[in-house]
C-alpha positions as CSV (number, residue, x, y, z in Angstrom):
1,X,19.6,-42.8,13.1
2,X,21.1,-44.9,10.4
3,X,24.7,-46.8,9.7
4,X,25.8,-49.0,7.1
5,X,27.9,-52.3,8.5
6,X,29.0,-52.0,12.7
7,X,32.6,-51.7,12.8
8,X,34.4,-53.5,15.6
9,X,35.8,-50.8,18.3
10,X,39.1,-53.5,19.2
11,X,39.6,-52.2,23.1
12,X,39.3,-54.4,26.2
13,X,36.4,-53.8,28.9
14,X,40.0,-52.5,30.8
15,X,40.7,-50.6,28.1
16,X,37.5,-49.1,27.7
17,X,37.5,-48.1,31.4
18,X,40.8,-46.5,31.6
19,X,40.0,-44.1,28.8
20,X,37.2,-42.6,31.0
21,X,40.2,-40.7,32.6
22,X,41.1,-39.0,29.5
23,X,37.4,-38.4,28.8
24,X,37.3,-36.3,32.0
25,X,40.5,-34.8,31.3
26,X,39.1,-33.5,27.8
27,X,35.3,-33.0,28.9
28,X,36.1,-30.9,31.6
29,X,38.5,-28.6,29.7
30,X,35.4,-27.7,26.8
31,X,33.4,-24.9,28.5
32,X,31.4,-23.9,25.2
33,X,28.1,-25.9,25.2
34,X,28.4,-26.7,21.9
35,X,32.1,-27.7,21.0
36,X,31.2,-29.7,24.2
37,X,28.6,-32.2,22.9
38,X,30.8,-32.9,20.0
39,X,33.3,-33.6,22.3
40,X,31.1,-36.1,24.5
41,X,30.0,-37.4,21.2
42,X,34.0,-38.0,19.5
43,X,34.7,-39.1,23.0
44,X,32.3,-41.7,23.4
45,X,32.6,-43.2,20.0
46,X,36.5,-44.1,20.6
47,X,35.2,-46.4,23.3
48,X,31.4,-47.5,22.4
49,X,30.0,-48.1,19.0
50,X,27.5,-45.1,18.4
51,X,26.5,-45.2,14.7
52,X,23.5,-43.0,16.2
53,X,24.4,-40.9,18.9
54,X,22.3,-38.0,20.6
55,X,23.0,-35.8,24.3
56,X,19.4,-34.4,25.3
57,X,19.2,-32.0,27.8
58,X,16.2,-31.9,30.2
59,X,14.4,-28.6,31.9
60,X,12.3,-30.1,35.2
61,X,10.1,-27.1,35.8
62,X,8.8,-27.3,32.1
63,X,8.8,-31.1,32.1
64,X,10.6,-30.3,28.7
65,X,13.8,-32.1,26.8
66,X,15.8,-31.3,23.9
67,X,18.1,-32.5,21.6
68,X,21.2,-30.7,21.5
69,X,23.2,-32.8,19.9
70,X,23.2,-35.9,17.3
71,X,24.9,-37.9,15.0
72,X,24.1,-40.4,12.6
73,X,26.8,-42.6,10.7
74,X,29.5,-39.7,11.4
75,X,27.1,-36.9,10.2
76,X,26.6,-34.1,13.4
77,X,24.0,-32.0,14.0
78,X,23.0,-28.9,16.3
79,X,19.1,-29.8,16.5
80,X,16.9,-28.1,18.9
81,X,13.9,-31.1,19.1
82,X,12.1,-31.3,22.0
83,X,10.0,-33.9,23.6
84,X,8.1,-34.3,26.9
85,X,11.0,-35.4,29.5
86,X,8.5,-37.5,31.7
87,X,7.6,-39.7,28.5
88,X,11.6,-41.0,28.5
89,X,12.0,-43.7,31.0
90,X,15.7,-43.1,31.5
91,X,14.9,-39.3,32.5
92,X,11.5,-40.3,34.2
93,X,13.5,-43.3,36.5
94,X,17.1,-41.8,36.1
95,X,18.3,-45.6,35.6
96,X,20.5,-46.8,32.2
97,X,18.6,-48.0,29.5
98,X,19.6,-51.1,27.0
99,X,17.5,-52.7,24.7
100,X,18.8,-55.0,22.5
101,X,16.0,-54.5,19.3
102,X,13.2,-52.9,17.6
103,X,13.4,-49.5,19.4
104,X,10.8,-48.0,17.5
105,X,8.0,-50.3,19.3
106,X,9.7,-49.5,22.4
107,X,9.1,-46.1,21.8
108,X,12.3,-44.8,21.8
109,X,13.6,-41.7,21.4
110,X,15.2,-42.2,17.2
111,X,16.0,-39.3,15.1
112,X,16.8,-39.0,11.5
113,X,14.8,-38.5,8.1
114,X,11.3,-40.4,7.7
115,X,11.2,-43.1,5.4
116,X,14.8,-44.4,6.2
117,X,16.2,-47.2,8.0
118,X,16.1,-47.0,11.7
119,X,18.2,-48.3,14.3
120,X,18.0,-51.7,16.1
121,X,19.5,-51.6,19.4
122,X,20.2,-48.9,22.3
123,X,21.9,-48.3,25.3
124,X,20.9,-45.3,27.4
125,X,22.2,-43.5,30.2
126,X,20.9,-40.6,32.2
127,X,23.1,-37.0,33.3
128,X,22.6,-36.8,37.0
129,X,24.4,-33.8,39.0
130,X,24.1,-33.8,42.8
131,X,20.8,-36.2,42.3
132,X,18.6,-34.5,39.4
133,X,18.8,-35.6,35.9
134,X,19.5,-32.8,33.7
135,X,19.2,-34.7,30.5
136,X,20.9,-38.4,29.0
137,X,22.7,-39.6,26.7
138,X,22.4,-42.5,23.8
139,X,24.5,-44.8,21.3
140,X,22.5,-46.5,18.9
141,X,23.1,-49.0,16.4
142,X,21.8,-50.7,13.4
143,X,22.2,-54.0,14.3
144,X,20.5,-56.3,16.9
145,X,22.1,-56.9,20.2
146,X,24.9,-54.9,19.6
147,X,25.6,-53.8,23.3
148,X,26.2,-55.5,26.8
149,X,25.6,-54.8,30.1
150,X,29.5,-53.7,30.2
151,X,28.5,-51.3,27.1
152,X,25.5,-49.3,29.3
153,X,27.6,-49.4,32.7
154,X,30.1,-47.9,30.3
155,X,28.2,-45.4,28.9
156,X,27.3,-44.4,32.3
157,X,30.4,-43.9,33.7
158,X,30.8,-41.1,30.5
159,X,27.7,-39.8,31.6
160,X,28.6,-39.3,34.8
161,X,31.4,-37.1,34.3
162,X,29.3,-35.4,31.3
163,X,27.3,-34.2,33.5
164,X,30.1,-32.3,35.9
165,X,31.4,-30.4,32.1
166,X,27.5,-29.7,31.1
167,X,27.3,-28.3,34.4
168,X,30.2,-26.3,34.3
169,X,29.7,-25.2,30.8
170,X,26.2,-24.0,31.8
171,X,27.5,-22.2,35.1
172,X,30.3,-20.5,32.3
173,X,27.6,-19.7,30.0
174,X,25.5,-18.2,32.7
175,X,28.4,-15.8,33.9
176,X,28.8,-15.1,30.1
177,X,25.3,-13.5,29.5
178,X,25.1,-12.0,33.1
179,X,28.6,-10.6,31.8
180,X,26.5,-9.6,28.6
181,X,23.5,-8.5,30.2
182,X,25.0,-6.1,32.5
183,X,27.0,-4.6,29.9
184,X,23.7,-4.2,27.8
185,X,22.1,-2.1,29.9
186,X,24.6,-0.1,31.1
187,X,24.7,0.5,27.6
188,X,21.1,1.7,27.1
189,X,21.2,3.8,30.5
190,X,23.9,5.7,28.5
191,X,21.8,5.9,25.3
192,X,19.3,7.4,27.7
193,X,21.8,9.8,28.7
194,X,22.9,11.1,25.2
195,X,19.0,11.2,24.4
196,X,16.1,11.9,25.6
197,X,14.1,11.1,22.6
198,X,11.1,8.7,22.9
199,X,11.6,6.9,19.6
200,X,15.6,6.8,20.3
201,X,14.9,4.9,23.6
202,X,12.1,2.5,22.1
203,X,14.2,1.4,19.8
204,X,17.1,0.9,22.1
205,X,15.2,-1.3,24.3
206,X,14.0,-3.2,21.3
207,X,17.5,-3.6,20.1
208,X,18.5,-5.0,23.8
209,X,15.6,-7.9,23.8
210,X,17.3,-9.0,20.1
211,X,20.6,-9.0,21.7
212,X,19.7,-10.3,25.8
213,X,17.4,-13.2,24.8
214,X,18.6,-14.0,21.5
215,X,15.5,-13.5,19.5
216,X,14.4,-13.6,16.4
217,X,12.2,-10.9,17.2
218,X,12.3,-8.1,20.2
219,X,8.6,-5.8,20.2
220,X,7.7,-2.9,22.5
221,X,4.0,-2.2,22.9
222,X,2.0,0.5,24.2
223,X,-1.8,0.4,24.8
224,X,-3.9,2.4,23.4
225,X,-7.4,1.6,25.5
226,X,-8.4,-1.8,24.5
227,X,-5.8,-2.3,22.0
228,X,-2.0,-2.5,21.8
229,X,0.5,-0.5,19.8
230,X,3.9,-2.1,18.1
231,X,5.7,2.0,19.4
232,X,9.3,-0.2,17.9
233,X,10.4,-4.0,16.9
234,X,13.3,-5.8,15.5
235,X,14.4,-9.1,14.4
236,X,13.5,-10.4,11.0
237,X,10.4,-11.3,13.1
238,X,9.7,-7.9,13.6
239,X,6.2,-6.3,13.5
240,X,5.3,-3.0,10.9
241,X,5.8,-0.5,13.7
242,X,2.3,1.6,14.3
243,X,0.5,-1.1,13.8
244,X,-2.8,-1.8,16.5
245,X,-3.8,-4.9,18.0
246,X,-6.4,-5.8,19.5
247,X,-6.4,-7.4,23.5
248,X,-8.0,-10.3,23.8
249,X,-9.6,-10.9,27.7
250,X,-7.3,-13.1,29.1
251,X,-4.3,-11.0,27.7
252,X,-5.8,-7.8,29.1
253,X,-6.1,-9.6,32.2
254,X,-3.0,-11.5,32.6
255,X,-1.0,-8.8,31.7
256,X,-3.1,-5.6,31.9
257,X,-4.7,-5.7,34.9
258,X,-3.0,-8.6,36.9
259,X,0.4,-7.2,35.6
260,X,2.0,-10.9,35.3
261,X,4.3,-11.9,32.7
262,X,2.9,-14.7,30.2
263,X,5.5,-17.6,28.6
264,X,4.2,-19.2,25.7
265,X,6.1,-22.3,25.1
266,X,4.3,-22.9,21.6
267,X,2.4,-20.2,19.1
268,X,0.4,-22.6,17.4
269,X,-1.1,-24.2,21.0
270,X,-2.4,-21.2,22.2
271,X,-5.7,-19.0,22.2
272,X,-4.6,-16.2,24.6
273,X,-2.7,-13.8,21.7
274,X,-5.2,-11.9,19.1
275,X,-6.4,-14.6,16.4
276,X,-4.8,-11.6,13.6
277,X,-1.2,-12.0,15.6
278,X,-1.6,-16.2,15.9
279,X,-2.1,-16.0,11.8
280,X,1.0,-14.4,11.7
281,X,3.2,-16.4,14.2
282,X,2.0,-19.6,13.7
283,X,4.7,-21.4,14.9
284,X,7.7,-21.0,17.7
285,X,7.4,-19.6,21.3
286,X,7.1,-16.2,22.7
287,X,7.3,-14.4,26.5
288,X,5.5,-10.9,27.2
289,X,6.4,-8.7,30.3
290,X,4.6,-6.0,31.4
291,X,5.9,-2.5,30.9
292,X,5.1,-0.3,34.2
293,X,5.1,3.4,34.1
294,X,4.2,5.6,37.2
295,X,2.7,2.4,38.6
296,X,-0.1,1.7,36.3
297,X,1.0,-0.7,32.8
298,X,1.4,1.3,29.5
299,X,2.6,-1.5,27.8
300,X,4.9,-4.8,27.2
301,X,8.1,-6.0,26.1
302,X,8.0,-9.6,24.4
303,X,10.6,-11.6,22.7
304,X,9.8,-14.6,20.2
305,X,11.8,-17.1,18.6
306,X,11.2,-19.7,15.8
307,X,11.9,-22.6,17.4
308,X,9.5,-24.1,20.0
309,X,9.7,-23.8,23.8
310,X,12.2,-21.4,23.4
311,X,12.1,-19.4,26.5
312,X,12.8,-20.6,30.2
313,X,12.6,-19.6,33.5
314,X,16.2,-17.0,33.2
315,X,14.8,-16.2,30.0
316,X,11.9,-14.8,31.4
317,X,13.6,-13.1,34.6
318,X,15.8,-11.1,32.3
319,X,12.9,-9.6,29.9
320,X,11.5,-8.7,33.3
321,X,14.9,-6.8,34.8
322,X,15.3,-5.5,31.3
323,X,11.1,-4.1,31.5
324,X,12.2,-2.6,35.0
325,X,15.1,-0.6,33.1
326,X,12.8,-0.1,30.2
327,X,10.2,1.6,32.2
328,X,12.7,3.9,34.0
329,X,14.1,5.0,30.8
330,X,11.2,5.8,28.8
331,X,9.7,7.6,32.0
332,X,12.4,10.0,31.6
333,X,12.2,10.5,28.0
334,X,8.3,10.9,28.1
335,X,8.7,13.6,30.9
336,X,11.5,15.4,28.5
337,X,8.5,15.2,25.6
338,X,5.7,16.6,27.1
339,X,8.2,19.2,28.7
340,X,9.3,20.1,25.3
341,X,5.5,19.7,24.2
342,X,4.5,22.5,26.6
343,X,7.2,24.9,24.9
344,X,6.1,24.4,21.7
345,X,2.5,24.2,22.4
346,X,-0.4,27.1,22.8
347,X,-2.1,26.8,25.9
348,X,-5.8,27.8,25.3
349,X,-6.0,25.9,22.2
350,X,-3.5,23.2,22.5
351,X,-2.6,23.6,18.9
352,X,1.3,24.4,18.1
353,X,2.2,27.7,18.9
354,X,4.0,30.4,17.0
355,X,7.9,28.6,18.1
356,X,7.1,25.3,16.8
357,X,5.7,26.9,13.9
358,X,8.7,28.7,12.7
359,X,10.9,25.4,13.5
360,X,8.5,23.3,11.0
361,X,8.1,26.6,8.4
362,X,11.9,26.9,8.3
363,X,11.8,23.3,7.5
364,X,9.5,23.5,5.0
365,X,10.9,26.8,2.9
366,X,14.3,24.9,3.0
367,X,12.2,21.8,0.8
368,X,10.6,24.4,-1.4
369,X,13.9,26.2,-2.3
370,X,14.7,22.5,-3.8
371,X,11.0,22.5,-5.7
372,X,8.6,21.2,-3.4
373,X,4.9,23.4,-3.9
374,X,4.1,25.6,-0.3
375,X,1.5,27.4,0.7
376,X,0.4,29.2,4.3
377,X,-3.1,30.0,4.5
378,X,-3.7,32.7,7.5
379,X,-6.9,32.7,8.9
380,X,-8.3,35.7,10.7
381,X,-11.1,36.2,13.2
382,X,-12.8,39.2,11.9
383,X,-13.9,41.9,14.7
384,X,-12.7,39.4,17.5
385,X,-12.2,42.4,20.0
386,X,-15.7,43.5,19.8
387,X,-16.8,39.8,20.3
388,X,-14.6,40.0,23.6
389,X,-16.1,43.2,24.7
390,X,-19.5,42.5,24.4
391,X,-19.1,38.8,25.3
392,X,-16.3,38.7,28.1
393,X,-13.0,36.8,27.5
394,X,-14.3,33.6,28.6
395,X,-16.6,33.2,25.0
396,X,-14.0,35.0,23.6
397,X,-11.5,32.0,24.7
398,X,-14.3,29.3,23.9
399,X,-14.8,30.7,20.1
400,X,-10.7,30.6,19.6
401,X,-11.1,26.9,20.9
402,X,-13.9,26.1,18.6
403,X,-11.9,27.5,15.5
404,X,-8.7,25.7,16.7
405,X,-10.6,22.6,16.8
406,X,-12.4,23.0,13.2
407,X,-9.3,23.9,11.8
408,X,-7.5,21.1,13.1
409,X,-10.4,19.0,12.0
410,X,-10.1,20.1,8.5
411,X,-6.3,19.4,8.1
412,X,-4.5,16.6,6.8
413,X,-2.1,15.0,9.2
414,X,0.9,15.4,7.1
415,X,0.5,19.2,7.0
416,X,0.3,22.3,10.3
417,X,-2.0,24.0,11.8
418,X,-0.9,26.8,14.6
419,X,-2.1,29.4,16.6
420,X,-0.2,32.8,15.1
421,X,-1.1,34.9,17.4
422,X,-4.3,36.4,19.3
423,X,-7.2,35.7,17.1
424,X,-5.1,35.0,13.9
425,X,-4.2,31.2,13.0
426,X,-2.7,29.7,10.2
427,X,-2.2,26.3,8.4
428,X,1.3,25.2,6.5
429,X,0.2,23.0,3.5
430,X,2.9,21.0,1.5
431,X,3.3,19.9,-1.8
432,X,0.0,22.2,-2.4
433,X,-0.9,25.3,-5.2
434,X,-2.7,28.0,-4.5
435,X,-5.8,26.3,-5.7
436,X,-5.8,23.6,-3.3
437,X,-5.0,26.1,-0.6
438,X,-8.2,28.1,-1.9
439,X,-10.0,24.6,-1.5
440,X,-8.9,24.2,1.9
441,X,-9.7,27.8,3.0
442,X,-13.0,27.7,2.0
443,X,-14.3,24.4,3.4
444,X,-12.4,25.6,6.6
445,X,-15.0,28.0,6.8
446,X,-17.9,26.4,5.9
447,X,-17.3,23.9,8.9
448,X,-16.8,27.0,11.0
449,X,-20.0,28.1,9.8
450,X,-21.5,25.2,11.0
451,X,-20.2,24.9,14.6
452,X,-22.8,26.0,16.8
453,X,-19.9,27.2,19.0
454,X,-19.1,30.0,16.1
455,X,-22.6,30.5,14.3
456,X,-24.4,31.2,17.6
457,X,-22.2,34.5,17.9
458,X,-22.2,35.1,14.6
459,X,-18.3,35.2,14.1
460,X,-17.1,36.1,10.4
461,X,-13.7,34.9,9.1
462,X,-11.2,36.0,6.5
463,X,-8.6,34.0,4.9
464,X,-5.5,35.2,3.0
465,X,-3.2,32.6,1.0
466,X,0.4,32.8,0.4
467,X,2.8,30.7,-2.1
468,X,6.0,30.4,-1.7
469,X,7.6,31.5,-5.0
470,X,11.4,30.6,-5.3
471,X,12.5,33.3,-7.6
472,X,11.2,36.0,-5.1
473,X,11.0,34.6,-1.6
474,X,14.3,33.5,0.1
475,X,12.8,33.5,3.8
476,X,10.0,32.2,6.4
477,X,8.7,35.6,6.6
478,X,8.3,36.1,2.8
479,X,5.8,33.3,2.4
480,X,3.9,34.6,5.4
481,X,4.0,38.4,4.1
482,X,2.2,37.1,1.0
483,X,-0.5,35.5,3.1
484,X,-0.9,39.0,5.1
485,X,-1.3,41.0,2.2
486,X,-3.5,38.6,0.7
487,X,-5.5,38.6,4.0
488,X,-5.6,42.5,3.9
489,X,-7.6,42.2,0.0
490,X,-9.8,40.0,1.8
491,X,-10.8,41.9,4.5
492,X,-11.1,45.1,2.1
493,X,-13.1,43.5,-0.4
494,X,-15.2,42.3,2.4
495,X,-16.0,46.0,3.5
496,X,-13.9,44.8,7.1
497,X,-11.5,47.4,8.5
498,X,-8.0,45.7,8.4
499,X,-6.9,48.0,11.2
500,X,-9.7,46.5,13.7
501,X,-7.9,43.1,13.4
């Protein structure tokens, strides 16, 4: 901390001591944490020179300090600089501190740019509440010898009653973000409630670890076997949601199998997260909870923040309560999906059936009255009936699997494939002609040629193609009546009987 010449404060030791009564007047009265370490700060300086000033606040169970608050030569700041508590001597003894020069062999705690004067003497004094030290306090100057034993017993006495308003402001704070925290998830258990969607409720809970903890980014993950899936994420932190990462051991084990919750006080310190992730996040502090779905773990929730040693002990019990609520909810929404999935899925061959194909060919007929290219391909398994007679209907329902899966295998993800009906299947291709259907047809069945599943029987297949035309189709059905007829050509130019179909 720097100052230019000391200025004299002109108050009697009495003086000095009956202003700590005001002090507690006007200390106790600041509940927000931060207009309260200006106050301590304004406060003290009417009484005690502080040129430099600083309040640190100390976190036993992490051995951890941090600089809340400091000034130097009238400029304030809202720092958050840590420092290893047990290395200060007036938190490690919880005993006022004076020394009267050269601080920085001393190794005292100085702030302020490199390179820059520092200050010369010190007095410091430690917050104590009901016996533990919960951080200290400092004036500094840049002159030798500038305080006396009256200055640090002084300084003291403001700590003392600094500590009752940092306690209360923390016990305010705490009720605040319960307040906050409750309300939260009261407000994703009614988001659950209006909808059942699994990407809805994701994204909800992702929003919720921004908001609860603070972040600067809020992730959900879902495994995927040895490897973990960003499913939604927030914060200007966030991850590209989709991408896979992999689990290192001791995260698959922590987490995975043990199902404990990891705290990471500092990114750049650590080898348990994937090497790929650590590149990304190189710096700040991060905590991971495990997500728990009908008793086994699916996933995680973590939260990660910039700054270093940014999560505690309450930090970590509320991504935990929020997990619990997390699971619940995407339980619920997960059984509404695979519910919905059954409805809209064909049994035997697991591909969509003819339901969720209208709902996606309405879709896409609407995008092709606007200009998009469409084209249905349907796909027919010729003399299937006689297969089933002379076979039985259990090959007859493992050669409908075997074309469901080589048709599937032939599709691009962005386009359909669905089971029309009995032996008939079709595939929905957008923003392709007619000769890219024709492309698509025919190395269809060439893999289906190949399958020993299909070849072995010696099962035949006829395609027809139809394309949606704007100026003559209006509906779903028009585009699929092209395909038919198409289909029927095939068949007849094949010498196949349409009518055996």
């Amino acid at each position: 901390m720097r100052d230019p010449d000391p200025h004299d404060q002109g108050s009697s030791l009495a003086d000095r001591y009956r202003v700590l009564l005001g002090i507690g007047h006007t200390l106790t009265r600041t509940l927000r944490p931060g207009d309260l370490y200006k106050a301590i700060y304004e406060e003290t300086s009417k009484v005690l020179e502080a040129s430099g000033f600083y309040v640190a606040l100390y976190d036993k169970g992490q051995d951890l300090g941090r600089i809340v608050f400091f000034a130097d030569r009238g400029r304030e700041e809202a720092p958050s600089i840590t420092f290893k508590g047990s290395q200060s001597e007036v938190i490690r003894t919880g005993r006022p501190v004076l020394v009267n020069d050269r601080l920085e062999e001393l190794s005292f705690l100085l702030l302020g740019k490199e390179g820059s004067p520092v200050t010369r003497s010190a007095i410091a004094a430690p917050l104590q509440y009901e016996g533990e030290v919960i951080g200290a306090l400092s004036c500094q100057s840049y002159r030798p010898a500038a305080y006396s034993e009256a200055d640090l017993e002084l300084l003291q006495g403001i700590a003392d009653i600094a500590a009752v308003a940092v306690k209360n402001a923390r016990y305010v704070a705490e009720l605040e973000a319960r307040r906050r925290e409750a309300e939260r998830i009261e407000e994703i258990g009614r988001a659950v409630t209006r909808s059942l969607d699994v990407r809805d409720v994701l994204k909800a809970v992702a929003d919720a670890v921004l908001e609860l903890l603070e972040a600067d980014a809020g992730t959900v993950w879902l495994l995927e076997e040895s490897q973990a899936r960003v499913a939604a994420s927030g914060g200007r932190l966030r991850l590209p949601e989709g991408s896979l990462w992999p689990l290192t051991p001791p995260l698959e084990e922590q987490v995975v199998r043990k199902g404990q919750a990891l705290l990471i006080p500092d990114l750049a310190d650590t080898d348990i997260l994937p090497s790929e992730l650590r590149s990304l996040r190189s710096e700040g502090s991060a905590i991971l909870v495990p997500l728990v779905l009908s008793g086994e773990v699916a996933g995680a929730l973590s939260a990660t923040k910039t700054q270093k040693s940014g999560f505690g002990s309450e930090e970590l019990a509320l991504l935990l309560r929020l997990a619990s609520q997390a699971s619940v909810a995407l339980a619920n929404a997960r059984l509404h999906e695979n519910i919905q999935a059954l409805s809209l899925t064909d049994p035997l061959t697991d591909l969509p059936n003819r339901r969720q194909l209208d709902i996606v060919l309405r879709r896409e007929v609407a995008a092709a009255r606007r200009g998009r290219r469409l084209c249905v391909v349907l796909f027919d398994l010729d003399d299937f009936k006689k297969h089933n007679d002379r076979l039985g209907h259990v090959v007859g329902d493992q050669i409908l699997r075997a074309f469901g899966r080589v048709l599937l295998s032939e599709t691009r993800s962005m386009n359909m494939v669905a089971r029309f009906g009995g032996d008939e299947f079709i595939s929905v291709l957008s923003e392709i002609g007619r000769e890219g259907a024709q492309v698509h047809a025919e190395r269809v069945l060439a893999r289906a040629g190949e399958h020993p599943d299909l070849s072995r029987f010696g099962v035949e297949i006829s395609y027809g193609i139809g394309e949606f035309d704007a100026t003559t189709m209006f509906e779903v059905e028009d585009v699929i009546a092209a395909a038919d007829r198409d289909l029927y050509r095939c068949k007849v130019s094949r010498g196949k009987n349409p009518l055996s179909r």
